[in-house]
C-alpha positions in Angstrom: -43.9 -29.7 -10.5 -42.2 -32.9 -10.4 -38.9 -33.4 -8.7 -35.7 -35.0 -10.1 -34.2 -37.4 -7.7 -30.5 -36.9 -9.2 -27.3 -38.3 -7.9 -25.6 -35.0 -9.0 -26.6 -33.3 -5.9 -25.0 -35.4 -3.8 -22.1 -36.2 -5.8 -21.4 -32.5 -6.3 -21.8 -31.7 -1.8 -19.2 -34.2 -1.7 -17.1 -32.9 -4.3 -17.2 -29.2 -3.0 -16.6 -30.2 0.7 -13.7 -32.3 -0.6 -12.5 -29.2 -2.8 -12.5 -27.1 0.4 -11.3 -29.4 3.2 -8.1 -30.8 1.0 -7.0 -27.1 0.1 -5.5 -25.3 3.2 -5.8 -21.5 3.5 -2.9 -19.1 2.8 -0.7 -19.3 5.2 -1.3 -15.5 5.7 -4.2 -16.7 7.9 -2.0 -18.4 10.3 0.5 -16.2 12.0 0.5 -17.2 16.0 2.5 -17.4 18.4 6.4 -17.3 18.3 6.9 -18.9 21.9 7.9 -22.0 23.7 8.4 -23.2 26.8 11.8 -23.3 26.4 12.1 -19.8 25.0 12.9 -17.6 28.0 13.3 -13.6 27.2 16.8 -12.0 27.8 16.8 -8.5 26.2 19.7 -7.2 24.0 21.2 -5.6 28.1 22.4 -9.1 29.3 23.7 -9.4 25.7 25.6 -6.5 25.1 28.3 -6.9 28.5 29.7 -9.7 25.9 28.7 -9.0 22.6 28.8 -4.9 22.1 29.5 -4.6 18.7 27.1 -6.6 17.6 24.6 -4.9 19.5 25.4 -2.0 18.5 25.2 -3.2 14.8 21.7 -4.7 15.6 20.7 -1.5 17.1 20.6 0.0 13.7 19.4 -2.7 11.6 15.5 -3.1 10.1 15.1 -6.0 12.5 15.7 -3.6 16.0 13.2 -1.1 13.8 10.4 -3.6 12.8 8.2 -2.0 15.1 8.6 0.8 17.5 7.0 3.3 19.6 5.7 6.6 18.6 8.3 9.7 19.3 10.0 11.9 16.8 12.6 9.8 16.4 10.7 6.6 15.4 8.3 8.5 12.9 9.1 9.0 9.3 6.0 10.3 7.7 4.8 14.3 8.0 1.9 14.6 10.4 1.3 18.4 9.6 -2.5 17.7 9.2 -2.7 17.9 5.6 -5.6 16.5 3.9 -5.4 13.4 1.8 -7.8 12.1 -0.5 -7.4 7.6 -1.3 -10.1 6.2 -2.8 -12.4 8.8 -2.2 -11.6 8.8 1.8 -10.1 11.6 3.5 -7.1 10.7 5.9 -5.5 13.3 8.1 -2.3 13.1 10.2 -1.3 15.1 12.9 -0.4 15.7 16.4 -1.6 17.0 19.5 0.6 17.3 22.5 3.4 15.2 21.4 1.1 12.4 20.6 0.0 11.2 17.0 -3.5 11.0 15.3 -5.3 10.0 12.7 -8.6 11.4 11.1 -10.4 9.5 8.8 -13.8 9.4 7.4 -13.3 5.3 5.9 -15.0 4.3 9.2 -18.0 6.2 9.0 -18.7 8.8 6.8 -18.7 11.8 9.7 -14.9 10.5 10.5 -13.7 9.5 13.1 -10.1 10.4 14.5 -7.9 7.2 16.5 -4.7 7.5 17.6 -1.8 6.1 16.3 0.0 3.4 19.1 3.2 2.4 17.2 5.1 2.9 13.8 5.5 -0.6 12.1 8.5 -0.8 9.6 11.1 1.1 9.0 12.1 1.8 5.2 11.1 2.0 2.5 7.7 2.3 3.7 6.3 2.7 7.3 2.8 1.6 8.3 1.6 2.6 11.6 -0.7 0.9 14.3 -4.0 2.0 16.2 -6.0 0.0 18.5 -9.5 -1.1 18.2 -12.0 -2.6 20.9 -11.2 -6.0 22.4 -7.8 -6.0 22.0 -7.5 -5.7 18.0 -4.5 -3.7 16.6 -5.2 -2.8 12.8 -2.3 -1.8 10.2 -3.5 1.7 8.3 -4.1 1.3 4.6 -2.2 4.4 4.7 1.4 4.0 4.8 4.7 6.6 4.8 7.2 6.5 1.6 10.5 7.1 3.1 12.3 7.5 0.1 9.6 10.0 -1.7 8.8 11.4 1.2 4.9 11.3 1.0 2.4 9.2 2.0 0.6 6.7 -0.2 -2.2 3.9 -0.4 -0.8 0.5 -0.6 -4.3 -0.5 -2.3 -3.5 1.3 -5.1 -6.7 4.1 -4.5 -8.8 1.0 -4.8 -12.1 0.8 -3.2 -12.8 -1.5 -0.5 -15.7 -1.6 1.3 -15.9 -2.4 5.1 -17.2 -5.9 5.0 -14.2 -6.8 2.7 -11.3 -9.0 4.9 -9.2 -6.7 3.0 -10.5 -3.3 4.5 -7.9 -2.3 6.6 -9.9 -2.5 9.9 -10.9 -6.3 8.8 -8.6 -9.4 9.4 -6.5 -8.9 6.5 -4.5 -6.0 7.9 -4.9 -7.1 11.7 -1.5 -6.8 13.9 -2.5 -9.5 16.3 -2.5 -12.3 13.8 -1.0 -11.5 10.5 2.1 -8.8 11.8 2.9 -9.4 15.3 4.9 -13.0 15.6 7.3 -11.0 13.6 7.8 -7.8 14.7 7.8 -8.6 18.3 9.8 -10.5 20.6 8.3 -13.4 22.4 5.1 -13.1 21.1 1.8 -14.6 22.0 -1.4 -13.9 20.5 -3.5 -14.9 23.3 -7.0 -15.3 21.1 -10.3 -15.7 23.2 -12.5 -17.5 20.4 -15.7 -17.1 22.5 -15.5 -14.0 22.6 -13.5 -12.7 19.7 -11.1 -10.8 22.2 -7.1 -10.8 22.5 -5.1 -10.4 25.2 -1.7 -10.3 23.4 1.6 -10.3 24.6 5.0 -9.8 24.1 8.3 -8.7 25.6 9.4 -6.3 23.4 9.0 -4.7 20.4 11.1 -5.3 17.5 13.3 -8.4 17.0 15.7 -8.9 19.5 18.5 -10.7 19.6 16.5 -14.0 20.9 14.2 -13.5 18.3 16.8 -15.1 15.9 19.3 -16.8 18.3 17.1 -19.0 20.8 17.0 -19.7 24.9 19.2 -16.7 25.5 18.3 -17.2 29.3 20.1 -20.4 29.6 22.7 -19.3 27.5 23.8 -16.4 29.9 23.4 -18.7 32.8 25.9 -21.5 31.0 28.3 -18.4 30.4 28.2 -17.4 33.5 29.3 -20.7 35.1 31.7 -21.6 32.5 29.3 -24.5 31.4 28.7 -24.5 27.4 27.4 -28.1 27.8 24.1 -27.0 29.9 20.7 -28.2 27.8 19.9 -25.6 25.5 22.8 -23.0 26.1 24.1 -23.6 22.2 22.5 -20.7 20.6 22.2 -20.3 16.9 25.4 -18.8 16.1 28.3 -18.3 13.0 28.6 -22.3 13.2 24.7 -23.6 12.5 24.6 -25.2 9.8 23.0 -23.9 6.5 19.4 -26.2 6.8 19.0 -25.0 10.5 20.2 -20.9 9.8 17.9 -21.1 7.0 14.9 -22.8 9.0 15.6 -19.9 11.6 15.1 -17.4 9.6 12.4 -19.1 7.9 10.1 -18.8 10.9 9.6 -14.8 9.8 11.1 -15.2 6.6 8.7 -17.3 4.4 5.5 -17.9 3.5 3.8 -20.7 5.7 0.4 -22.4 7.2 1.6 -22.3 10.9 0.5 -25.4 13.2 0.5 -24.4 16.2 0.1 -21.7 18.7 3.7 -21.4 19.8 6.9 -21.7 17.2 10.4 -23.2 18.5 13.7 -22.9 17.5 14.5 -26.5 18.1 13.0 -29.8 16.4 11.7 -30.3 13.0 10.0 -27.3 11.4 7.0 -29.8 10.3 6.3 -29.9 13.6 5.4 -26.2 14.0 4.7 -24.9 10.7 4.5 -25.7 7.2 6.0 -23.6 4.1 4.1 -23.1 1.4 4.9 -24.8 -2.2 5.7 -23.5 -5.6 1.6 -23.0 -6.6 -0.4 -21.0 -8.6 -0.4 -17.8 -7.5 2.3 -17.6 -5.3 5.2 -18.5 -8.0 5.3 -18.9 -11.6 5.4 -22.2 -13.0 9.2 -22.3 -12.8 9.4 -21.6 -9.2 10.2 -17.7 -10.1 8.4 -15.5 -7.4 5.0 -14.0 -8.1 3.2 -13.0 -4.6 5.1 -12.3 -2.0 7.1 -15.4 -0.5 9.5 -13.7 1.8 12.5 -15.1 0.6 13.1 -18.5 2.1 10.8 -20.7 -0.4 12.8 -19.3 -3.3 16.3 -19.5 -1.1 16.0 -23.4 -0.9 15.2 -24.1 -4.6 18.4 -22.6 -5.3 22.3 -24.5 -6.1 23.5 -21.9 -3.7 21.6 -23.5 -0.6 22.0 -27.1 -1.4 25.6 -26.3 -2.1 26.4 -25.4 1.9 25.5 -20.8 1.2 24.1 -19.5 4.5 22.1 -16.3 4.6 25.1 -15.0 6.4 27.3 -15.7 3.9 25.9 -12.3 2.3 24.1 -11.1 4.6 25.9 -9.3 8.0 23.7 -11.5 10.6 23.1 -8.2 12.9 23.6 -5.0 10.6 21.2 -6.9 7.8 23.4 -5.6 5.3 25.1 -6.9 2.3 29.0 -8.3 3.1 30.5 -6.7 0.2 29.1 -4.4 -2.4 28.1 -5.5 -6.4 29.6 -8.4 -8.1 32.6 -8.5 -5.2 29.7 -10.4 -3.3 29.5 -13.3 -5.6 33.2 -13.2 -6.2 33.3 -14.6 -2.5 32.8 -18.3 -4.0 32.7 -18.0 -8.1 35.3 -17.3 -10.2 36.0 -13.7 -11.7 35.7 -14.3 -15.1 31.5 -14.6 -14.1 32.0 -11.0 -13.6 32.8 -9.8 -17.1 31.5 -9.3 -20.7 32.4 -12.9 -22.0 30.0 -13.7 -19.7 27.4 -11.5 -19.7 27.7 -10.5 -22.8 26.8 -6.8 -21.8 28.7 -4.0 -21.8 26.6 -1.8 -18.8 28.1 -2.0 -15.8 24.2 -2.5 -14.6 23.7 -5.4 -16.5 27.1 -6.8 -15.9 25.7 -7.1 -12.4 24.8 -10.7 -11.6 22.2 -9.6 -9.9 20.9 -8.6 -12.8 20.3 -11.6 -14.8 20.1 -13.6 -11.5 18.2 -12.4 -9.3 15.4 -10.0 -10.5 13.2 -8.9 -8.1 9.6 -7.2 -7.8 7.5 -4.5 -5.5 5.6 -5.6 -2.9 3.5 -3.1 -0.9 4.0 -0.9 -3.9 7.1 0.1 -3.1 9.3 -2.5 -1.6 11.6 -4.2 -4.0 12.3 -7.9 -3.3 14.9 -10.0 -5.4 14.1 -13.8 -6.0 16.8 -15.7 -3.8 16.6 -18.7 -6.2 19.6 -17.6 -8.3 18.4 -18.9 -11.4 19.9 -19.2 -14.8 17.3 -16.9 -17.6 15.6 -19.6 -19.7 13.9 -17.1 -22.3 13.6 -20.9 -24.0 10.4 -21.5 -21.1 9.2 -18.1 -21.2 8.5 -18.8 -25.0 6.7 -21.9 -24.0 5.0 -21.2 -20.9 4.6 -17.8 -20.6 7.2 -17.6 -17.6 8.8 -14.6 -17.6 13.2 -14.2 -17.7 15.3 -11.6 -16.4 16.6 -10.7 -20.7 12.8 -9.4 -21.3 12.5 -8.0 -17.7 15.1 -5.5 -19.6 14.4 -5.4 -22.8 10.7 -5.4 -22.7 10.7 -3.8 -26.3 11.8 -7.6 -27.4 9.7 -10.7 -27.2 11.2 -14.1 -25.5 12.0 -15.8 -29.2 14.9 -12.7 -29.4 15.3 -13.7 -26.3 15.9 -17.3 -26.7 18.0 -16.9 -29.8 20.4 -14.5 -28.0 20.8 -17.4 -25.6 21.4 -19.6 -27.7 24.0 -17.7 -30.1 25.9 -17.0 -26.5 25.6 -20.3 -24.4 24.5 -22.9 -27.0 21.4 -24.6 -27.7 21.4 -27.4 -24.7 20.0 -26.5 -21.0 21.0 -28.3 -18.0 18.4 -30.5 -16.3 16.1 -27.8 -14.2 13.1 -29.5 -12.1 11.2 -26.7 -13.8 11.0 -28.7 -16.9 8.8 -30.7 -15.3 7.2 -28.4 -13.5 6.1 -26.8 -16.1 4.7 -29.6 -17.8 2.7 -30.6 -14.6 1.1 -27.4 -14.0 -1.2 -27.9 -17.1 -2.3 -30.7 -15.0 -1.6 -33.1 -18.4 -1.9 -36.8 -17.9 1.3 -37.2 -20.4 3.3 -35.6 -17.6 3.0 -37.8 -14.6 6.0 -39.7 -15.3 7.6 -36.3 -15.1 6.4 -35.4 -11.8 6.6 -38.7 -10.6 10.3 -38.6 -11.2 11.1 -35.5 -9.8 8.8 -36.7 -6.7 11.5 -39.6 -6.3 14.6 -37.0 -7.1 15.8 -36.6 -3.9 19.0 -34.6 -5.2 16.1 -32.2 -6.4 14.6 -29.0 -3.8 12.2 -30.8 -1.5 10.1 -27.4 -2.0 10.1 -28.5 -5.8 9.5 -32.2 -5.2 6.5 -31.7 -3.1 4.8 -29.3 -5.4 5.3 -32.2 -8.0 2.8 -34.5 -5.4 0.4 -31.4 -5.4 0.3 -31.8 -9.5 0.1 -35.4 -9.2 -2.9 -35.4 -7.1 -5.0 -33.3 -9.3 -4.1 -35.7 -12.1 -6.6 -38.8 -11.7 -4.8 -41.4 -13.1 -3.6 -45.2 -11.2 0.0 -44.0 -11.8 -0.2 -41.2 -9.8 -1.7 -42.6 -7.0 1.3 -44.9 -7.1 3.6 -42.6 -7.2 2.6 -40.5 -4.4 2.0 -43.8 -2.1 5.9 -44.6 -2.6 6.5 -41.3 -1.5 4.9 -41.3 1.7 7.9 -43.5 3.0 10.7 -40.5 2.3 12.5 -39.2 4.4 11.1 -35.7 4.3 8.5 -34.7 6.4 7.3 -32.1 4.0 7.6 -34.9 1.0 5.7 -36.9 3.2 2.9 -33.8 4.3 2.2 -33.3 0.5 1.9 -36.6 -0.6 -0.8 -37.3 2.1 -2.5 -34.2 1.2 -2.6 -34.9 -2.7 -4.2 -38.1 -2.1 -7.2 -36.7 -1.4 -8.8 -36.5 -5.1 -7.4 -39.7 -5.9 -9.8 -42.4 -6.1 -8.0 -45.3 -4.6 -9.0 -47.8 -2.0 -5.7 -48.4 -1.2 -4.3 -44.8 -0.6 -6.1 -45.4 3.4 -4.4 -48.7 4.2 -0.8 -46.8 3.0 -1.7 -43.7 5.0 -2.6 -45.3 8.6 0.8 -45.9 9.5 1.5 -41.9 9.3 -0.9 -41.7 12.1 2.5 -42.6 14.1 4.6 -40.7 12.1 7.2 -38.0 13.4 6.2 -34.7 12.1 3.0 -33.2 13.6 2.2 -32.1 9.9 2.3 -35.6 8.8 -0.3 -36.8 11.6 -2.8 -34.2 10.9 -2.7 -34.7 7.6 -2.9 -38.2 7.8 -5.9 -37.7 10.8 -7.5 -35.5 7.6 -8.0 -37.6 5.1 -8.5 -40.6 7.2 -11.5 -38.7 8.9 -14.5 -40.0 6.3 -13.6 -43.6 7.2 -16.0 -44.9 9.8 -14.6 -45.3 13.2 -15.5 -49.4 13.1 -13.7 -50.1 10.2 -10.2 -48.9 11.6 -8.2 -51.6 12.3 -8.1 -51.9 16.3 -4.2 -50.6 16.9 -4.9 -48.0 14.5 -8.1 -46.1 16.2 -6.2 -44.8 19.4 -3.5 -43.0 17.2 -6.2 -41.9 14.7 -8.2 -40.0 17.4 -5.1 -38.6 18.7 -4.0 -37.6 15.5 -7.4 -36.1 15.1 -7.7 -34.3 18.2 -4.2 -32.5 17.1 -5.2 -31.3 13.7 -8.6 -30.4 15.3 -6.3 -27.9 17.7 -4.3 -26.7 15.2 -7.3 -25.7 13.2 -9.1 -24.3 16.7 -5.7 -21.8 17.1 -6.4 -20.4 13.8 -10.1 -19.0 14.8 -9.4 -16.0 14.6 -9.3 -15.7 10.5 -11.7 -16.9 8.2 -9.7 -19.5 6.9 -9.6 -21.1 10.5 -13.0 -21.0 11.1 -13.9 -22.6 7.2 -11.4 -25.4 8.0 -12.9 -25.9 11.2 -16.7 -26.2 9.7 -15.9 -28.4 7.1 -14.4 -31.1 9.8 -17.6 -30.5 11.5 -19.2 -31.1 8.6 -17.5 -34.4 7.6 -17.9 -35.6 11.0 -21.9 -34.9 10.5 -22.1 -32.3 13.3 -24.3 -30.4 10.9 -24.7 -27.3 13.3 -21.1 -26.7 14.5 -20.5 -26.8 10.5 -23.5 -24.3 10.2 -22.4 -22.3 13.1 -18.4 -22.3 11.9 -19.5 -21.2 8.2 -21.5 -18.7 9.9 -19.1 -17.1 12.0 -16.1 -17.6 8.9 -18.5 -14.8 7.5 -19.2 -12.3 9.9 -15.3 -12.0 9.5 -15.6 -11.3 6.0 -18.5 -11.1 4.2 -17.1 -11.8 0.6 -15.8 -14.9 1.7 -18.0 -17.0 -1.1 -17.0 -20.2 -0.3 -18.3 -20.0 3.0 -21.8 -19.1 2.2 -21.7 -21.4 -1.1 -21.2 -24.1 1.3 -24.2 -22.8 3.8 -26.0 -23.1 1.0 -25.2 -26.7 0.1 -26.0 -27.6 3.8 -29.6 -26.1 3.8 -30.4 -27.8 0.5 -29.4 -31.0 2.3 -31.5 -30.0 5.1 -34.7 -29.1 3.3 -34.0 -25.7 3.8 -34.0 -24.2 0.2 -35.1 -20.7 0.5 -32.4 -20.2 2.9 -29.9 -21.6 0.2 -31.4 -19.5 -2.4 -30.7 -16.6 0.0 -26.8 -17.1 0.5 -26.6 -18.0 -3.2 -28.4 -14.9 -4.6 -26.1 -12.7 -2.1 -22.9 -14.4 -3.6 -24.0 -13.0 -7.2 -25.4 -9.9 -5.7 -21.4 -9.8 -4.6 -19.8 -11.1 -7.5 -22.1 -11.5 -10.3 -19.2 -13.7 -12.6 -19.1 -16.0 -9.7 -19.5 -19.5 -11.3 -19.7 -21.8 -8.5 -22.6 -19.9 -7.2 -24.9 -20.4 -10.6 -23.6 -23.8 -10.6 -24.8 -24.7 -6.6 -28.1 -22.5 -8.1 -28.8 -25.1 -10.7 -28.5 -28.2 -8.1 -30.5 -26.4 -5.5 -33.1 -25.6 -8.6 -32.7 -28.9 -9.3 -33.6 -30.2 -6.1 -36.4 -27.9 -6.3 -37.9 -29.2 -9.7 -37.2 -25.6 -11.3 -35.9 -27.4 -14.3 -35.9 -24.2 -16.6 -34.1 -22.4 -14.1 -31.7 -24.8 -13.5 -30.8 -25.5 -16.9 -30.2 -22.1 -17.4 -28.0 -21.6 -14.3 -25.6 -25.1 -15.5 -25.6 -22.4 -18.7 -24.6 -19.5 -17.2 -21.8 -21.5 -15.0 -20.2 -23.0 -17.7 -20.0 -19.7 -19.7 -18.7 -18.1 -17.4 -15.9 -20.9 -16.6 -15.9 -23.7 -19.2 -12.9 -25.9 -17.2 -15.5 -27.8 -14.9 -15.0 -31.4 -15.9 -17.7 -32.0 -13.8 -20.1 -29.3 -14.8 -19.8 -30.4 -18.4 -20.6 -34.1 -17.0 -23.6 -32.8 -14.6 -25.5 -30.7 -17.4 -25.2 -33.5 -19.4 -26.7 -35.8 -16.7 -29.5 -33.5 -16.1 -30.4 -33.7 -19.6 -30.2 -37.3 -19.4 -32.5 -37.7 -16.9 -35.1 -36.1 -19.3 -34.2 -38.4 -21.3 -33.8 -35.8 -23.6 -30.2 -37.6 -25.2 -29.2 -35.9 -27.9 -28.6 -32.4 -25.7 -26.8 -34.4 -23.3 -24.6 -36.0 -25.8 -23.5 -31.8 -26.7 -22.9 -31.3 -23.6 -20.2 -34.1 -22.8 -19.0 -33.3 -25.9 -18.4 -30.0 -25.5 -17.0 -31.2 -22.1 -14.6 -33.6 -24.0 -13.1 -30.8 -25.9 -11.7 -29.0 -22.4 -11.1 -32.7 -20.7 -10.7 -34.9 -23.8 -8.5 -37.8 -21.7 -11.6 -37.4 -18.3 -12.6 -40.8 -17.7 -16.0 -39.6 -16.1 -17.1 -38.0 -19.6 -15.9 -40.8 -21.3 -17.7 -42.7 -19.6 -21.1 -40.7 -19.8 -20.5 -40.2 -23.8 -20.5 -44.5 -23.9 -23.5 -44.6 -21.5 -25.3 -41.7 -24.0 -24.9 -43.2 -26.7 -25.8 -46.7 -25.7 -29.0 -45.2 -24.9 -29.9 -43.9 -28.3 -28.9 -47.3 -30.2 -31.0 -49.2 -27.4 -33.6 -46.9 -28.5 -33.3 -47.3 -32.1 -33.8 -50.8 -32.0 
């Protein structure tokens, strides 16, 4: 059977590398170490000679609880030796001469009993912590309701099998990496990739009070001599200002990619981690929380934050608790008459709360109820719209958001104040018609930065000149994290000049900037760099390479890793990193999706056809998988097969621009025209503005008149 020689398959490697490589795992994947150089440990003992009442309000707090070790004090949950029954596994917990077990029979199906090393948490829930061979402490799946009283599964009774990174004795409930920097004290995760051992360390459990106010060690030293001016004895304290309280808190405290292996208290943030921006599936469109974001991405979106609010304006710094109680708390800085029916326009003293309206929350861990710090104003007026959701119908969920917007209306008026979540919203559709909109807000700097950088990750998936302008002007702001987006959204954009605007970041600042930069510089060969560029490109390089080679540890680390390898054509470090991405967790699809696209470049088709059948043995709706099927049957000659596999890919997800425009090629190349045609057409009706089906439709039909005549 006769083989196609298509430029499909190669167009579509590149595409699905590029896909991978320009996309950073969650953040969730990179927790590493908290320490620095600089960051000495002084426990709360030196402290408390000066500071006693704090102390002693920090000895009671969540933070001196985060983590603990086992003793009838520190447990909550019953270990009588009940028998429990989660997903169809039997748990058991007990104890045995004042020491604390678990049996279960989710390792193997005889069970197996471990015992349990520390409580993790303190309310409402409590997890608790056993070790595993080389050096791996796992989180239970199992975790204690303190406020029920009974223990519960925060999975929801739903099944997970072993090879899942979810399972609980996989990477996605692993101390070491996704837990510890936050619920220890000087942490450091001490990963041994060779060997898939850690040696971690810390100097205490809990956080401690260096944990959130820096070099404690020169501190006491300074205070001791009467010297306040000594390098690095001004602690974070009453008088920080809002940007560097909030960034301090932020290092626990929000969602994040982490850079490197150590995090500091001093310098730019962007040179240690990275938060995460408003995207799909961590917020809603508007910015509203939707995963959990631990408070500090939804913090700085707010008026509140660029208006001067600290956390410990409401917040007691040591006890963790509120300042004053109910609307009294807001009362601090807005005027009473907020706090009444004219303005709310209720008449429950629940919903005359402003937290009410302002700051609605949801459960995370099934039980743990988190309000969205961005203090936003309900716009019903967008839920209608968008489908975002508002705090009326959060309520009244017997009403739709039309009641809801009229209500508004009839109260407030029919004109809304200027919200960078109208355009927002209007970008997340990825609509040409809205770059402007994002391009403005890009340029906004009296807008969030959090809300300006998610408008460069619209713009970059929207191919047109104008965003690549856009984003090239903003890679001279003043914010690193402006600056780290922008770089990063420029990688779908098809424009020659997007490398000559980027090589000057190789220089730049923030560490984030220079890896980023280093990143999508990497495809350019080395001899066409400009010769006082190449030094600072390989250094750049060689950092992002380490930040990705600190992150080995989770899948996401190890995929990153690979794909450099790949790009760089080290064909077996990519082979060996995808490789070793799954033995962490074997539904990681992407990983063997892109095994498979190496072997098909390598000649090596039935072991493509292997990782590609296991993906849909796995996940039988997985689209990508029949689509990589149809270029590797392709490649092949299996024409039936692999028009039947483009079919079954694009049922299954119709929004491939470039699935509709690669099944219409394949026909095209069989000359057989008029099935082509249908398919860009049918192409055009999800991507009616995409230049590449435009494109193919003129070529098409060029074709057919050239063959009439």
């Amino acid at each position: 059977m006769s083989k196609i020689k298509s430029p499909l398959i190669k167009g579509l490697l590149g595409v699905l590398f590029l896909n991978l490589f320009c996309c950073s795992p969650p953040e969730s994947d990179l927790k590493v170490s908290s320490t620095t150089t600089n960051h000495k440990y002084v426990d709360e003992k030196a402290c408390i000679q000066c500071h006693a009442a704090e102390v002693k309000q920090w000895s009671e707090s969540h933070h001196a609880k985060a983590m603990l070790p086992m003793n009838d004090s520190t447990v909550s949950g019953s270990f009588n030796g009940q028998i429990l029954t989660f997903a169809e596994k039997k748990w058991s917990f007990f104890k045995k001469e004042n020491r604390f077990f678990v049996f279960t029979d989710d390792l193997k199906s005889e069970g197996d009993t471990l015992e349990i090393i520390h409580t993790f948490g303190f309310t409402p829930l409590q997890q608790y912590l056993v070790a595993f061979p080389n050096g791996k402490i796992q989180a239970l799946r199992i975790a204690w309701d303190t406020q029920e009283n009974q223990w519960y599964d925060l999975y929801s009774n739903q099944k997970i099998i072993p090879e899942d990174w979810l399972h609980w004795t996989r990477s996605g409930m692993n101390w070491n990496t996704m837990c510890a920097e936050c619920h220890t004290t000087n942490y450091r995760k001490n990963y041994d990739a060779s060997n898939d051992q850690y040696h971690s360390q810390y100097d205490e459990v809990g956080v401690t009070c260096i944990s959130c106010h820096g070099n404690a060690a020169i501190h006491v030293e300074s205070m001791n001599k009467g010297e306040s001016s000594l390098p690095g004895a001004v602690l974070v304290n009453s008088k920080t200002s809002h940007q560097q309280l909030a960034r301090t808190c932020a290092t626990c405290h929000s969602r994040k990619t982490n850079l490197t292996d150590s995090i500091s208290f001093y310098g730019n943030m962007s040179d240690f981690f990275i938060p995460e921006i408003l995207s799909d599936g961590l917020y809603h469109g508007d910015g509203q929380i939707s995963d959990e974001v631990y408070v500090y991405g939804s913090f700085i979106q707010s008026k509140m934050y660029h208006n001067g609010v600290k956390c410990s304006d409401c917040h007691n710094s040591h006890s963790l608790k509120l300042k004053k109680e109910g609307n009294d708390l807001c009362l601090q800085c807005h005027k009473p008459s907020y706090s009444s029916e004219n303005h709310s326009h209720h008449t429950s003293a629940e919903a005359q709360l402003c937290i009410s309206c302002h700051m609605t929350g949801k459960n995370y861990m099934g039980i743990d109820f988190r309000r969205d710090h961005s203090f936003r104003i309900p716009r019903p007026d967008q839920s209608s719209k968008y489908g975002t959701p508002n705090a009326c119908n959060e309520c009244h969920t017997d009403k739709n958001a039309s009641w809801a917007e009229e209500s508004i209306n009839h109260w407030y008026g029919t004109k809304r104040a200027y919200h960078f979540s109208d355009d927002l919203l209007e970008g997340r559709n990825r609509n040409t018609a809205a770059v402007d909109a994002l391009g403005s807000l890009l340029n906004n700097k009296v807008q969030p930065e959090i809300a300006r950088a998610t408008a460069a990750y619209y713009l970059g998936e929207i191919p047109t000149k104008k965003s690549v302008d856009y984003l090239i002007k903003a890679l001279l702001d003043t914010s690193s994290l402006i600056r780290h987006y922008s770089v990063k959204a420029l990688f779908r954009l098809p424009a020659q000049e997007k490398y000559v605007a980027v090589l000057p970041l190789l220089r730049d600042p923030s560490l984030a900037v220079r890896m980023m930069a280093a990143e999508l510089l990497t495809d350019i060969p080395k001899e066409q760099f400009p010769s006082n560029n190449i030094s600072e490109f390989l250094k750049a390089q060689n950092e992002w390479k380490k930040s990705m080679e600190s992150r080995l540890d989770f899948p996401g680390g190890n995929m990153q890793l690979a794909t450099y390898y790949y790009r760089i054509s080290d064909t077996n470090n990519a082979l060996f990193y995808f490789q070793r991405a799954l033995k962490m967790d074997t539904m990681l699809h992407d990983a063997r999706e892109n095994l498979a696209r190496i072997y098909s470049q390598l000649n090596r088709l039935p072991e493509a056809q292997k990782e590609l059948d296991i993906t849909l043995s796995l996940d039988a709706k997985n689209w990508q998988a029949y689509y990589s099927k149809a270029l590797l049957f392709v490649q092949e000659g299996a024409l039936p097969l692999a028009e039947k596999a483009f079919g079954q890919s694009l049922t299954i997800n119709p929004n491939q621009e470039r699935g509709w425009y690669n099944f219409g090629l394949f026909y095209e190349q069989q000359n057989n025209l008029m099935l082509s045609l249908n398919q860009v057409n049918k192409g055009l009706i999800h991507f009616p503005t995409s230049a590449l089906l435009i494109e193919s439709k003129k070529r098409i039909i060029a074709k057919q008149q050239a063959l009439k005549h």
